[in-house]
C-alpha positions in Angstrom: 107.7 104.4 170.2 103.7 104.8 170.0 103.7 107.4 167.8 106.5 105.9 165.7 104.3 103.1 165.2 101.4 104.9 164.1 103.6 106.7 162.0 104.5 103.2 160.0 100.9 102.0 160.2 99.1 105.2 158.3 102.7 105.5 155.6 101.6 101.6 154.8 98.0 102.4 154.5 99.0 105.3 152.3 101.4 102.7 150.4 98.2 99.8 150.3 95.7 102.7 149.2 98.4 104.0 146.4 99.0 100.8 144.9 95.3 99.7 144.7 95.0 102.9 142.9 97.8 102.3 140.4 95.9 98.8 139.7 92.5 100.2 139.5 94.1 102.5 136.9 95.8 99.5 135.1 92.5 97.5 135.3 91.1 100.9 133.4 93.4 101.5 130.7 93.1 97.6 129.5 89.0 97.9 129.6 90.3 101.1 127.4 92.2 99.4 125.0 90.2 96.2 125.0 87.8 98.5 124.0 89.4 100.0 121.1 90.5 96.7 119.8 87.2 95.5 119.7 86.1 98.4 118.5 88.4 98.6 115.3 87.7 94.8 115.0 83.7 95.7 114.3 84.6 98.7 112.4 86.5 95.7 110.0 84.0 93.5 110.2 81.5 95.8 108.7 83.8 96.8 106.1 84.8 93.6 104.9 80.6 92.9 104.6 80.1 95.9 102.4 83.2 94.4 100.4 81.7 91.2 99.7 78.0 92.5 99.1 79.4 95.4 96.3 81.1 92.6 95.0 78.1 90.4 94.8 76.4 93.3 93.3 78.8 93.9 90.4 78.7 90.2 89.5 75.1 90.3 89.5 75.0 93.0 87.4 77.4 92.0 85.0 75.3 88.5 84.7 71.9 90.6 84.3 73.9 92.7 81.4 74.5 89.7 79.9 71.1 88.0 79.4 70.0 91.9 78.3 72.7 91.8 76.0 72.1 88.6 74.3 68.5 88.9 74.8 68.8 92.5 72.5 71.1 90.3 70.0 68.4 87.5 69.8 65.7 90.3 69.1 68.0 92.6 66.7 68.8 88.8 64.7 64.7 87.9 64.5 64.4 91.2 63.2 67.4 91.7 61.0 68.8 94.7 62.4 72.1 95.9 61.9 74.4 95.1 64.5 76.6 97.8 64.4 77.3 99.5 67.9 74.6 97.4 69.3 75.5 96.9 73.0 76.3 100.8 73.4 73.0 101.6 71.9 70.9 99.4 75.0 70.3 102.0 78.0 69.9 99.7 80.8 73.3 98.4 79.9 75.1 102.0 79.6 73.2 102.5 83.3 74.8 99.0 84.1 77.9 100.2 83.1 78.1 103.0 85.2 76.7 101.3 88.1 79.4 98.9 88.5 82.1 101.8 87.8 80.4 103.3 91.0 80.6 100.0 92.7 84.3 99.5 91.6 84.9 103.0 93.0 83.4 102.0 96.5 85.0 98.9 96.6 88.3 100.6 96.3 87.5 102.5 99.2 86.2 100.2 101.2 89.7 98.5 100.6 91.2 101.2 101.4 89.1 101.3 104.7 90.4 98.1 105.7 93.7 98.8 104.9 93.2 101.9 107.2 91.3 99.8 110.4 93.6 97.2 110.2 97.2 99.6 110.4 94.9 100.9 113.9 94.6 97.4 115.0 98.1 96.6 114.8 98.9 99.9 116.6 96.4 99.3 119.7 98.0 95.7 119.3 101.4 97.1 119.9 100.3 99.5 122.6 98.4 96.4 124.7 101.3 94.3 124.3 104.2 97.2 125.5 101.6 98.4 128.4 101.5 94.1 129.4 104.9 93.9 129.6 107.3 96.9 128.9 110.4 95.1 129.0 109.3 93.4 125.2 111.4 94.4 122.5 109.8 96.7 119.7 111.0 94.1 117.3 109.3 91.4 118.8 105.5 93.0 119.9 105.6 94.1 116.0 106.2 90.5 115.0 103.3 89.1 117.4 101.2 92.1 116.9 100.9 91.4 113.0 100.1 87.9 114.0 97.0 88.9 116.2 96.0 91.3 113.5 96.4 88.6 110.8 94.6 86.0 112.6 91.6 88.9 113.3 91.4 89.7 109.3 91.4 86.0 108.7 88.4 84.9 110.9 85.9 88.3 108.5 87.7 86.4 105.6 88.7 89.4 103.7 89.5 88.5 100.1 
């Protein structure tokens, strides 16, 4: 019987050690994806600031190529010059021009960025929400894993 006993004791210390293990490792791979989630969360966050500042910058250069371009019209009227082609013949503006092209291009991309962070989101999203419980319906993690994203690209106000 002793040894039967001992036998019990060390298979339920082997059982208690096991299954402090399998939480540890639990613990770990939420820190992991926590991680990841606030990771791709930042990564939008930056994004959706270099949106807003290129589009600050084309507006400010449009205005700025306005007051050149009327400013060239007020000149060219005072001293009676003709008017034909005017705006394309002012270099800063053609330089304007091409500026905001190259702003128009980035923005695009850093849309396309976002669009990019924010599929990852709602897959790490779906991951946490199958590894919390596995017995969710795909259906159903999608639907409150688009939520969650939704609610995270709503509070960097992406426009």
């Amino acid at each position: 019987m002793h040894e039967q006993e001992k036998n019990q004791e060390a298979l339920a210390l082997r059982h208690t050690a096991e299954a402090r293990d399998v939480g540890v490792e639990t613990k770990e791979g939420r820190e992991k994806a926590e991680a990841k989630k606030a990771g791709a969360r930042e990564r939008a966050e930056v994004v959706s600031k270099e949106v807003k500042n290129t589009k600050q910058q084309i507006q400010h250069i449009m205005a700025n190529m306005q007051q050149v371009i009327a400013a060239v019209r007020a000149i060219r009227e005072q001293l009676q010059l003709a008017k034909n082609g005017e705006d394309e013949a002012i270099p800063s503006v053609r330089r304007d021009e091409q500026r905001i092209v190259g702003l128009k291009n980035k923005l695009m991309d850093l849309k396309s960025q976002l669009g990019d962070l924010k599929i990852a989101l709602l897959a790490e999203e779906i991951n946490r929400l199958r590894e919390e419980n596995p017995d969710l319906a795909m259906a159903y993690a999608q639907k409150q894993a688009e939520e969650s994203v939704d609610r995270i690209m709503a509070t960097i106000e992406i426009d």
